[in-house]
mmCIF file of the N, C-alpha and C atoms, coordinates in Angstrom:
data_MODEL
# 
_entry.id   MODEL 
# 
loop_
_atom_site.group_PDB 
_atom_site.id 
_atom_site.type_symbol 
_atom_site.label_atom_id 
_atom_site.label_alt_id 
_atom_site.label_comp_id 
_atom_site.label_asym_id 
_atom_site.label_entity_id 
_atom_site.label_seq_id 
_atom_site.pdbx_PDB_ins_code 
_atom_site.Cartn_x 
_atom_site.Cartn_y 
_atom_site.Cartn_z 
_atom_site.occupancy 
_atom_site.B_iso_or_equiv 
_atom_site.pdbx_formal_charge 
_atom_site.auth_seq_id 
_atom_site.auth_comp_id 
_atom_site.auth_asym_id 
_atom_site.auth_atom_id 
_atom_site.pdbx_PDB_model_num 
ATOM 1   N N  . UNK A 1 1  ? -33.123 -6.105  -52.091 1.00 0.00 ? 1  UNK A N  1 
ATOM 2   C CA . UNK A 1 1  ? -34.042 -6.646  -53.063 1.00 0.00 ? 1  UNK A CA 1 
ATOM 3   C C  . UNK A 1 1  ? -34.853 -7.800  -52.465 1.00 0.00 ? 1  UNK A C  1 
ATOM 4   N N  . UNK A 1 2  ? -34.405 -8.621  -51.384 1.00 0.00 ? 2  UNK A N  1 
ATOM 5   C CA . UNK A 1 2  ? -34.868 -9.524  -51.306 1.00 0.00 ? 2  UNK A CA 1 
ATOM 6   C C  . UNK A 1 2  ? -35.773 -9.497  -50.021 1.00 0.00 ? 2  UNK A C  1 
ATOM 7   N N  . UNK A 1 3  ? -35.888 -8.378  -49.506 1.00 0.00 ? 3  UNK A N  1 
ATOM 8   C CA . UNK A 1 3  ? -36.455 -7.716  -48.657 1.00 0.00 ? 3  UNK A CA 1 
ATOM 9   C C  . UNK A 1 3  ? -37.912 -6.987  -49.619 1.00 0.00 ? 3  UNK A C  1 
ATOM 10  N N  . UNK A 1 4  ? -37.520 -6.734  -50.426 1.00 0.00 ? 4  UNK A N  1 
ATOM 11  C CA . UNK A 1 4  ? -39.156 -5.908  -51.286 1.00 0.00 ? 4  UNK A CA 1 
ATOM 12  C C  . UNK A 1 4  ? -39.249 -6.963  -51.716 1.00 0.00 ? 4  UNK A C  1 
ATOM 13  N N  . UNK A 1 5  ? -38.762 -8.199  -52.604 1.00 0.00 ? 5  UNK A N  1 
ATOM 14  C CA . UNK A 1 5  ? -39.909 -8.906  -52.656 1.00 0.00 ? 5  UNK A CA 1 
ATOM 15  C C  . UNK A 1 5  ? -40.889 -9.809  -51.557 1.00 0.00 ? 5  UNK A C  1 
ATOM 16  N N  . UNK A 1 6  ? -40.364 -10.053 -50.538 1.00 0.00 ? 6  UNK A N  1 
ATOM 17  C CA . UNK A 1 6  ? -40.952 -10.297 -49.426 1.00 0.00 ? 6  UNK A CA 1 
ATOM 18  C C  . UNK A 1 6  ? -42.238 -9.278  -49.149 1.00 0.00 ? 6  UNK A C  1 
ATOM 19  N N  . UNK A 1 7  ? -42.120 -8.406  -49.228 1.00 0.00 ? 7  UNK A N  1 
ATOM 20  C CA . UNK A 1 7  ? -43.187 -7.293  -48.874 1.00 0.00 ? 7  UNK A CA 1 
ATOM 21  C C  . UNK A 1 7  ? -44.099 -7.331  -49.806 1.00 0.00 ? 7  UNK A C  1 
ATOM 22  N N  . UNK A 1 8  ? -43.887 -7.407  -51.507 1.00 0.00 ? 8  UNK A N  1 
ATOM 23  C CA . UNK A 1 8  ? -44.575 -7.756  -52.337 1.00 0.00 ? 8  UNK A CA 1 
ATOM 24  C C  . UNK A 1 8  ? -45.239 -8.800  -51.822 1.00 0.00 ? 8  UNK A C  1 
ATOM 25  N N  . UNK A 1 9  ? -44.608 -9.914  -51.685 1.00 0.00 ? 9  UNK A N  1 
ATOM 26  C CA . UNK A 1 9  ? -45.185 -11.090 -51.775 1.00 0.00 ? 9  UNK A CA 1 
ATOM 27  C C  . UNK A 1 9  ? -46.369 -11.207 -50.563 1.00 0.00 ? 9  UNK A C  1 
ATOM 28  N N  . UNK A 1 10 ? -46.177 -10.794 -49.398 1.00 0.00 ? 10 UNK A N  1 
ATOM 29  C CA . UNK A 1 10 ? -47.110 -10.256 -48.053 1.00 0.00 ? 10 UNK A CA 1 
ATOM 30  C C  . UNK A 1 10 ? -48.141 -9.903  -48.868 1.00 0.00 ? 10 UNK A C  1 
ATOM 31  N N  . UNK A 1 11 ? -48.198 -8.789  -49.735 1.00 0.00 ? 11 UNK A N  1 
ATOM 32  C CA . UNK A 1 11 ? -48.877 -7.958  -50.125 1.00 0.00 ? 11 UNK A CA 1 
ATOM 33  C C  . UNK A 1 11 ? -49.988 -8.509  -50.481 1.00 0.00 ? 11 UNK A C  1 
ATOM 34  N N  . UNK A 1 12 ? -49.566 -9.487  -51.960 1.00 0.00 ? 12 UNK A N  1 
ATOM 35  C CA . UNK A 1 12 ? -49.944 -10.225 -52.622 1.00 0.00 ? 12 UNK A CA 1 
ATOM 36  C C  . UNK A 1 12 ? -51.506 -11.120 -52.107 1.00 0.00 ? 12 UNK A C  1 
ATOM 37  N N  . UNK A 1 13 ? -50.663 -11.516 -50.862 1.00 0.00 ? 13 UNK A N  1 
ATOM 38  C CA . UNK A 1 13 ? -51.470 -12.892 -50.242 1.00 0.00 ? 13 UNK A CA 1 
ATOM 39  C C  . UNK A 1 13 ? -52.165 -12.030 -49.493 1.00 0.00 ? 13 UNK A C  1 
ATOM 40  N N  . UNK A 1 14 ? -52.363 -10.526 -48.561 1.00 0.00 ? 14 UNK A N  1 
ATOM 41  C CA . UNK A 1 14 ? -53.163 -10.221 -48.414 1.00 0.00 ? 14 UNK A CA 1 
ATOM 42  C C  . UNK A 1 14 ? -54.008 -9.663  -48.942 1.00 0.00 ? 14 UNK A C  1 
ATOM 43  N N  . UNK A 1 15 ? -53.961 -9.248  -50.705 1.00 0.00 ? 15 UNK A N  1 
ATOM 44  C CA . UNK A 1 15 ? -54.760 -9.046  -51.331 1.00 0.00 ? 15 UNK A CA 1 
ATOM 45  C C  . UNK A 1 15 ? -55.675 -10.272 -51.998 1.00 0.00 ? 15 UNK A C  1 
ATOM 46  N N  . UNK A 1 16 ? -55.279 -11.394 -51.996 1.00 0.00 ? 16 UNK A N  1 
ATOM 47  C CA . UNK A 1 16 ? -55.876 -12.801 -51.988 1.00 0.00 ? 16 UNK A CA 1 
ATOM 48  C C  . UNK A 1 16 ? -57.004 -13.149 -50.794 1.00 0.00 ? 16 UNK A C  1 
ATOM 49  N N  . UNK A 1 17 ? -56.768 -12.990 -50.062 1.00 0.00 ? 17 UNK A N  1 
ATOM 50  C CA . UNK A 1 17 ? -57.543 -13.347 -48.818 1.00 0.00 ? 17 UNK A CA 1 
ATOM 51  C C  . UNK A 1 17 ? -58.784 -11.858 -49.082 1.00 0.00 ? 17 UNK A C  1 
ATOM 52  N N  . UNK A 1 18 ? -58.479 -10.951 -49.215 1.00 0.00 ? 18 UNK A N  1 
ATOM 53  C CA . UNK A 1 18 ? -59.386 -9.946  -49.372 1.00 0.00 ? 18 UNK A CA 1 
ATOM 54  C C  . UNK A 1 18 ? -60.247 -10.606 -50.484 1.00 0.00 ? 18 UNK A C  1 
ATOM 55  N N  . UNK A 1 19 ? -59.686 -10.799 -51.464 1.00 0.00 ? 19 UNK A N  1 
ATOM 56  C CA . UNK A 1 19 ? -60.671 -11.604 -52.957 1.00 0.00 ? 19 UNK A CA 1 
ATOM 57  C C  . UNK A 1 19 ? -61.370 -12.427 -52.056 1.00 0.00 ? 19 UNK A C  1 
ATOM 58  N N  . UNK A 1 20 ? -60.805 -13.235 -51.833 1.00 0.00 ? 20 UNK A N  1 
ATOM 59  C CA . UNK A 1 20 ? -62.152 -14.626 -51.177 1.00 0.00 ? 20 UNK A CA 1 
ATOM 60  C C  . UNK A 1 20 ? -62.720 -14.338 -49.989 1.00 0.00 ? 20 UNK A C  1 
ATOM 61  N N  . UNK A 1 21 ? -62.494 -13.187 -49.489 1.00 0.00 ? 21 UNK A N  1 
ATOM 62  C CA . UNK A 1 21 ? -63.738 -12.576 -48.164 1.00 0.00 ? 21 UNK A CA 1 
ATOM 63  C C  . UNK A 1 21 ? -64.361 -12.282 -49.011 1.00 0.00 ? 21 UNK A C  1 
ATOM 64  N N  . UNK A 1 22 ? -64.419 -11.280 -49.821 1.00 0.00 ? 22 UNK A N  1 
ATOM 65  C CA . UNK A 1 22 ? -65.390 -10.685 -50.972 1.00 0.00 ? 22 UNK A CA 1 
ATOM 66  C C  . UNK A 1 22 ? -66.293 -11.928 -51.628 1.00 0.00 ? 22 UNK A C  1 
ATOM 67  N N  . UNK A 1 23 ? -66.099 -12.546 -51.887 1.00 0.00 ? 23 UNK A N  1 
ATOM 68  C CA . UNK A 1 23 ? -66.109 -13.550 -52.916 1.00 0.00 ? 23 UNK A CA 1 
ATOM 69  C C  . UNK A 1 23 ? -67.830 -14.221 -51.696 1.00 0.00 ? 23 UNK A C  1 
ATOM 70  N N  . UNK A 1 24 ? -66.913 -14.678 -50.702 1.00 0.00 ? 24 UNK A N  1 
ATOM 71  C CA . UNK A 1 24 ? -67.927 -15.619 -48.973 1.00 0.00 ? 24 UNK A CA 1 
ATOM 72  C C  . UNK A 1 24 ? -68.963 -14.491 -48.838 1.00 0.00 ? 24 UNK A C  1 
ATOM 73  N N  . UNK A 1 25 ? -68.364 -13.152 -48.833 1.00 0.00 ? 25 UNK A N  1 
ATOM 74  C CA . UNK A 1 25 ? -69.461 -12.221 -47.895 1.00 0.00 ? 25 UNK A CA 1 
ATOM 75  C C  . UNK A 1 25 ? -70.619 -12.007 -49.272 1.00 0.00 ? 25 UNK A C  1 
ATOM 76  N N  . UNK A 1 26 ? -70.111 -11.622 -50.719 1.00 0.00 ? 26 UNK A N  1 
ATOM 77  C CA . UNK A 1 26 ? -71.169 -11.597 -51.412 1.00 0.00 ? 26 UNK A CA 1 
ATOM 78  C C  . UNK A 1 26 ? -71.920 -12.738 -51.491 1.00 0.00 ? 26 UNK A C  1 
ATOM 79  N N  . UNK A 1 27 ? -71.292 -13.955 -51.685 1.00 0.00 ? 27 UNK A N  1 
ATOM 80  C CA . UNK A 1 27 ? -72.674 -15.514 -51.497 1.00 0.00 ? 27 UNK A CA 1 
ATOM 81  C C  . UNK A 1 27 ? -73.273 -14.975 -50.377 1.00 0.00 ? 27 UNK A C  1 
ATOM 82  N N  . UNK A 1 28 ? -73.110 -14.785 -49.059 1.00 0.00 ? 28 UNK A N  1 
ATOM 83  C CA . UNK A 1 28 ? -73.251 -14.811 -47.836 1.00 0.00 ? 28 UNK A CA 1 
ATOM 84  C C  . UNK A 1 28 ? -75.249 -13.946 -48.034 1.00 0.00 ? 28 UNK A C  1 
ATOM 85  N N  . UNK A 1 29 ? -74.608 -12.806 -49.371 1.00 0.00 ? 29 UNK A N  1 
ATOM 86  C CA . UNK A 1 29 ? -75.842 -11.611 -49.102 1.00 0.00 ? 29 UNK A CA 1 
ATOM 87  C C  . UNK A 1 29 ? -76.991 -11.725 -49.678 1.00 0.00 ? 29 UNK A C  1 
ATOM 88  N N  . UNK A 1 30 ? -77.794 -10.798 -49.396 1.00 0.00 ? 30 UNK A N  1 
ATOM 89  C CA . UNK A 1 30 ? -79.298 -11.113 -49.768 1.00 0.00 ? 30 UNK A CA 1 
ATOM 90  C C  . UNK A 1 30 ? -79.238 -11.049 -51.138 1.00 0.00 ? 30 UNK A C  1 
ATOM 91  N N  . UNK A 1 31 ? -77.999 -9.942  -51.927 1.00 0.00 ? 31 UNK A N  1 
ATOM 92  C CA . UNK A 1 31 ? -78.692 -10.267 -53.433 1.00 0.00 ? 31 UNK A CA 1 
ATOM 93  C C  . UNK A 1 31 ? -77.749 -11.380 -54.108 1.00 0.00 ? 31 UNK A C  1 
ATOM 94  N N  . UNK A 1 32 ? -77.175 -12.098 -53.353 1.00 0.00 ? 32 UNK A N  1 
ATOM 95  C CA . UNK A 1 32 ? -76.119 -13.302 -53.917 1.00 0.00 ? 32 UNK A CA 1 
ATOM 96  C C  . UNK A 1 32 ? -75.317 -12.315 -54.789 1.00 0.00 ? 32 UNK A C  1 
ATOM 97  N N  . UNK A 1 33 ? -74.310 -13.230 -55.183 1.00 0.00 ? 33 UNK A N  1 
ATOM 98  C CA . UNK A 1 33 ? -73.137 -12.864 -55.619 1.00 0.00 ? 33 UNK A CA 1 
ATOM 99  C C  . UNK A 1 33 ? -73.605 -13.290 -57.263 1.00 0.00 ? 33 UNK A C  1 
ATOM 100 N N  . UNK A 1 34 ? -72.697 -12.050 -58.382 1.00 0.00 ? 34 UNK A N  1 
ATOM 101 C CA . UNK A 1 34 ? -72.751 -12.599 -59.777 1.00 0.00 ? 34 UNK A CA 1 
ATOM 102 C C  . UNK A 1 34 ? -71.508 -13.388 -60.088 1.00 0.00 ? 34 UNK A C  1 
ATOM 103 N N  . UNK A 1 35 ? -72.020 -14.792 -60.613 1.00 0.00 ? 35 UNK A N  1 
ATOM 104 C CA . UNK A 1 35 ? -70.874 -16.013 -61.122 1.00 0.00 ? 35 UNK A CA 1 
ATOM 105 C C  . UNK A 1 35 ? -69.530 -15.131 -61.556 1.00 0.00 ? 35 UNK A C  1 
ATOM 106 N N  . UNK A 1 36 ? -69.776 -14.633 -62.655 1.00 0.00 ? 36 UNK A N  1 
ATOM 107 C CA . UNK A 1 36 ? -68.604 -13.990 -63.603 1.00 0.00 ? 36 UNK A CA 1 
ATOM 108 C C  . UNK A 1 36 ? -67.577 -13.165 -62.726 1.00 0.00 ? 36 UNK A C  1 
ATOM 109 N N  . UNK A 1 37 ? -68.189 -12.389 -61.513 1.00 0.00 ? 37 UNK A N  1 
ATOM 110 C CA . UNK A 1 37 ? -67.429 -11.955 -60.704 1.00 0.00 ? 37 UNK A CA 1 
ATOM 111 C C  . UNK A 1 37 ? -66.935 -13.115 -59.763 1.00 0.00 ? 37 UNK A C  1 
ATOM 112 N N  . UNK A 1 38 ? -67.388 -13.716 -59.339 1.00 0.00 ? 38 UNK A N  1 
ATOM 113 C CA . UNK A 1 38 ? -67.111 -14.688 -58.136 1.00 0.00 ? 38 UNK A CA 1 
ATOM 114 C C  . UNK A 1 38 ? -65.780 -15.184 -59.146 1.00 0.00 ? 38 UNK A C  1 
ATOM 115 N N  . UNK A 1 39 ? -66.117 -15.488 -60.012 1.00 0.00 ? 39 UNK A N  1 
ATOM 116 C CA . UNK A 1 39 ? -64.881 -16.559 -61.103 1.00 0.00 ? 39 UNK A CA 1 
ATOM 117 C C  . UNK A 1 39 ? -63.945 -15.898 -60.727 1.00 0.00 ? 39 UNK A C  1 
ATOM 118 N N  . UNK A 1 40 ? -63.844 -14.262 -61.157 1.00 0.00 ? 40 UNK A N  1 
ATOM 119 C CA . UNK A 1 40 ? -62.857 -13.678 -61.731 1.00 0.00 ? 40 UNK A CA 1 
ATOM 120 C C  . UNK A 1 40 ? -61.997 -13.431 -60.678 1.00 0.00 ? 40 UNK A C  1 
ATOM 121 N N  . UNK A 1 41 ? -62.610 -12.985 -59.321 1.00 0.00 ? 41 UNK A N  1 
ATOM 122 C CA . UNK A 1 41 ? -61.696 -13.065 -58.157 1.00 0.00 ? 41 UNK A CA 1 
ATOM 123 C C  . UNK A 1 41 ? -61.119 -14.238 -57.414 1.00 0.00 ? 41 UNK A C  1 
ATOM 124 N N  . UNK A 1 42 ? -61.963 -15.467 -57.944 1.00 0.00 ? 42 UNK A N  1 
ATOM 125 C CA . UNK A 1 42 ? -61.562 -16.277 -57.517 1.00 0.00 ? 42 UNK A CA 1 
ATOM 126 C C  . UNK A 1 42 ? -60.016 -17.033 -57.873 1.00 0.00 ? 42 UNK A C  1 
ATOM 127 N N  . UNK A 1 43 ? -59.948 -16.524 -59.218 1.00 0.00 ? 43 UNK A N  1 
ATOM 128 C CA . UNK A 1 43 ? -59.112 -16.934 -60.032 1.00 0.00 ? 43 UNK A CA 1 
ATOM 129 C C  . UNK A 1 43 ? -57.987 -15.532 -60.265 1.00 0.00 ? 43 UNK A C  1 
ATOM 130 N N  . UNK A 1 44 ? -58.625 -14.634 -59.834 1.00 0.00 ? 44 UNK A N  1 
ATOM 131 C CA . UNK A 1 44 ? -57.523 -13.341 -59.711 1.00 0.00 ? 44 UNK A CA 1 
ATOM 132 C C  . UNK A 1 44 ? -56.539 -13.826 -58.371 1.00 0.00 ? 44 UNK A C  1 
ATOM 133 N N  . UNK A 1 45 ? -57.228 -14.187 -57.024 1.00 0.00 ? 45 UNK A N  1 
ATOM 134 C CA . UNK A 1 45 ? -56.466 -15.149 -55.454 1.00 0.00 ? 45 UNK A CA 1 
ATOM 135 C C  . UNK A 1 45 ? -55.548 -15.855 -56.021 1.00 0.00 ? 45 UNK A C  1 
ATOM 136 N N  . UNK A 1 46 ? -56.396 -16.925 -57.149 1.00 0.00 ? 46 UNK A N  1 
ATOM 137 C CA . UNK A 1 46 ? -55.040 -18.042 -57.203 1.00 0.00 ? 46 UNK A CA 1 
ATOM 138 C C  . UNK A 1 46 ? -54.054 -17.424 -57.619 1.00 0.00 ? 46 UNK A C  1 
ATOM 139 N N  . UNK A 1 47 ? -54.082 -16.323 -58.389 1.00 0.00 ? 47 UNK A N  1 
ATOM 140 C CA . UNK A 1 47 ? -52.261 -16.137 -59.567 1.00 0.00 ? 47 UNK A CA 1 
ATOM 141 C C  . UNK A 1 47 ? -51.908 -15.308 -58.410 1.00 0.00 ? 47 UNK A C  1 
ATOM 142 N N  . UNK A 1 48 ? -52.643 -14.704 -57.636 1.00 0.00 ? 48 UNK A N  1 
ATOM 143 C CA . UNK A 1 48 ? -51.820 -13.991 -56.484 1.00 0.00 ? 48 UNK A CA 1 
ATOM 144 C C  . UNK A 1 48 ? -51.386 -14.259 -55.983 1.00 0.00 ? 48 UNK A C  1 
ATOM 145 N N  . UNK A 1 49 ? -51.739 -15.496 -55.402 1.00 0.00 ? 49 UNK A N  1 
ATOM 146 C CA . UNK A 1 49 ? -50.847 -16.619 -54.630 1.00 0.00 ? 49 UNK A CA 1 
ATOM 147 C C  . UNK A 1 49 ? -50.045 -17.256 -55.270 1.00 0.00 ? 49 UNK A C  1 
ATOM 148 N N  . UNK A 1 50 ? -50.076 -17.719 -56.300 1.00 0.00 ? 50 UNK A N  1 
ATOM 149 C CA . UNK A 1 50 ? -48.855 -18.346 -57.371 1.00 0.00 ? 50 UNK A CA 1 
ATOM 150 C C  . UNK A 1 50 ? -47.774 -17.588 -57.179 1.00 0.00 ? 50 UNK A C  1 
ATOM 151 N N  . UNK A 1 51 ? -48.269 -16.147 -57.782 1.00 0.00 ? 51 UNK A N  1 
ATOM 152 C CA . UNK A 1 51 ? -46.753 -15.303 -57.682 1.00 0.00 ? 51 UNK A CA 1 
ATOM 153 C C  . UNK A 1 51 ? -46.662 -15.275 -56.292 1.00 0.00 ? 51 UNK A C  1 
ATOM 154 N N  . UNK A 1 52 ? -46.957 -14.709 -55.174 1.00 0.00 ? 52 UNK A N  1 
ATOM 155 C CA . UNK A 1 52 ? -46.272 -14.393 -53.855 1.00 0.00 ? 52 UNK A CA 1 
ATOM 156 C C  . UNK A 1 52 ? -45.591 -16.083 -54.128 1.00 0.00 ? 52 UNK A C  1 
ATOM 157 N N  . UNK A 1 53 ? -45.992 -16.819 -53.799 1.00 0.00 ? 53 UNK A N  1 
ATOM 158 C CA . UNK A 1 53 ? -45.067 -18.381 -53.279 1.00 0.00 ? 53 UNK A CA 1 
ATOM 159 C C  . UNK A 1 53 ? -43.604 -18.104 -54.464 1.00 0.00 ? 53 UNK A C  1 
ATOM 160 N N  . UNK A 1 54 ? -44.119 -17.597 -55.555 1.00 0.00 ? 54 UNK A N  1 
ATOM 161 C CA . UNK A 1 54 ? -43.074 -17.625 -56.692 1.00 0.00 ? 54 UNK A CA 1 
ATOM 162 C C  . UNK A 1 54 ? -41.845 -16.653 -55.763 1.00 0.00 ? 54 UNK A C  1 
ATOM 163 N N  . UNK A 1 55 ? -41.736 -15.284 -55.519 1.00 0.00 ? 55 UNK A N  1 
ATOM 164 C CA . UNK A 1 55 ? -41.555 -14.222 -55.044 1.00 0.00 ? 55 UNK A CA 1 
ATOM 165 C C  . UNK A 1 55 ? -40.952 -14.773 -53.198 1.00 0.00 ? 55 UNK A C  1 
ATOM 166 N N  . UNK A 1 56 ? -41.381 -15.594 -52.787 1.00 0.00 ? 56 UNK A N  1 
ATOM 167 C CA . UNK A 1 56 ? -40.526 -15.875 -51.960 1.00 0.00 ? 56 UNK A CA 1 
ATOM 168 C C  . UNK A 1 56 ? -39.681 -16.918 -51.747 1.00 0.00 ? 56 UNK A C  1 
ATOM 169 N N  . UNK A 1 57 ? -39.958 -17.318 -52.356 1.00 0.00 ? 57 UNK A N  1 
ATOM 170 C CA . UNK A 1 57 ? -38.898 -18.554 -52.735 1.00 0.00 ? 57 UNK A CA 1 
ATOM 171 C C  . UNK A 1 57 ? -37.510 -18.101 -53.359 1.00 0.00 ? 57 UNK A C  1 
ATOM 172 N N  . UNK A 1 58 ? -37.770 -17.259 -54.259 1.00 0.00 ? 58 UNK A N  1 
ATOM 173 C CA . UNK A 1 58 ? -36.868 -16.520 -55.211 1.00 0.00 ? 58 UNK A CA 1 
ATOM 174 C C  . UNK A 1 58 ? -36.015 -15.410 -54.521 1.00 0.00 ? 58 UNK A C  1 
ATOM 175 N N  . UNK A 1 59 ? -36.904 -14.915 -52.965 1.00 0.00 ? 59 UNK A N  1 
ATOM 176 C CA . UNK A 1 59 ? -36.262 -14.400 -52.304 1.00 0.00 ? 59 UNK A CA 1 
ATOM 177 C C  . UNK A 1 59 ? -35.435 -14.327 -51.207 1.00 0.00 ? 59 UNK A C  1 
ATOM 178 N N  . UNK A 1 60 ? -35.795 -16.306 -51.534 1.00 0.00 ? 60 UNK A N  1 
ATOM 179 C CA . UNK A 1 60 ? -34.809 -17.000 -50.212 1.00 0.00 ? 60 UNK A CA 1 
ATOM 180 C C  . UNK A 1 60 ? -33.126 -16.979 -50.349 1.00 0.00 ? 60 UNK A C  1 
ATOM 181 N N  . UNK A 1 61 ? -33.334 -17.370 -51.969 1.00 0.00 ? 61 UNK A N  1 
ATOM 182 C CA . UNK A 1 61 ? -31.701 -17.593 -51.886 1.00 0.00 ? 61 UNK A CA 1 
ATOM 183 C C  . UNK A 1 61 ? -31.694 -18.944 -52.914 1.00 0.00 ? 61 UNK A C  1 
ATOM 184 N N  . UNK A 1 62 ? -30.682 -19.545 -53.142 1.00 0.00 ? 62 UNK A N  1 
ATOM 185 C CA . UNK A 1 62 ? -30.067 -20.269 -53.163 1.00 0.00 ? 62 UNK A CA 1 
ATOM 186 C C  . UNK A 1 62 ? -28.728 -20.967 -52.227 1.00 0.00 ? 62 UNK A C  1 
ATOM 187 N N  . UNK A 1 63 ? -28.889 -21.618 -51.593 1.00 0.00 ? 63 UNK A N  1 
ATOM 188 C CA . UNK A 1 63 ? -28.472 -21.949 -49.934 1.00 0.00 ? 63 UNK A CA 1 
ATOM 189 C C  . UNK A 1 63 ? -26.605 -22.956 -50.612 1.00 0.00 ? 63 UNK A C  1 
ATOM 190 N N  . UNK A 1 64 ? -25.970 -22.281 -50.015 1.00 0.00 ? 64 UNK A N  1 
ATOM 191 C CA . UNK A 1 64 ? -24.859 -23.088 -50.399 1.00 0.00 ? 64 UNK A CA 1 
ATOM 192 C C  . UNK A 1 64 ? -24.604 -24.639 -49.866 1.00 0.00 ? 64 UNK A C  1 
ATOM 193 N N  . UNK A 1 65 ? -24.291 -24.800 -50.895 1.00 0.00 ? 65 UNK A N  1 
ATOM 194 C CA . UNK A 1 65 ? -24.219 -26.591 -50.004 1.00 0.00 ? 65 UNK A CA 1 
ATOM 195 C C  . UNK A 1 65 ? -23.019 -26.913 -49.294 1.00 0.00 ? 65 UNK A C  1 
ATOM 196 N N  . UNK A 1 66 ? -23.177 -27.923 -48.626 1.00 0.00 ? 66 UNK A N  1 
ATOM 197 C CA . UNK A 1 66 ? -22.152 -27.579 -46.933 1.00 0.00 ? 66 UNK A CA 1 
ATOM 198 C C  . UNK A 1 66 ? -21.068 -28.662 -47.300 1.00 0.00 ? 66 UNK A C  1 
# 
């Protein structure tokens, strides 16, 4: 289990980084980017990243104390 969420969580953050290339390359273009989209991925990255950090942390453990 704690092995798939790791992979999830990979997943996650490389589907984040894909949002905000999208996000750079449409400003970047001749017909600019529409706000409402830019928002929505922008803000789709963050919870993606929320959960992956959530998702590996959760898949560390709880570490016994010594």
């Amino acid at each position: 289990m704690r092995v798939l969420l790791k992979i999830v969580a990979v997943l996650f953050v490389a589907i984040s980084l894909f949002l905000i290339y999208a996000v750079i390359h449409a400003m970047a273009s001749a017909g600019g980017a529409k706000v409402g989209v830019a928002i929505g991925y922008v803000a789709g990255a963050i919870v993606l990243a929320f959960l992956a950090s959530k998702m590996w942390r959760r898949s560390a453990g709880r570490k016994a104390a010594a």
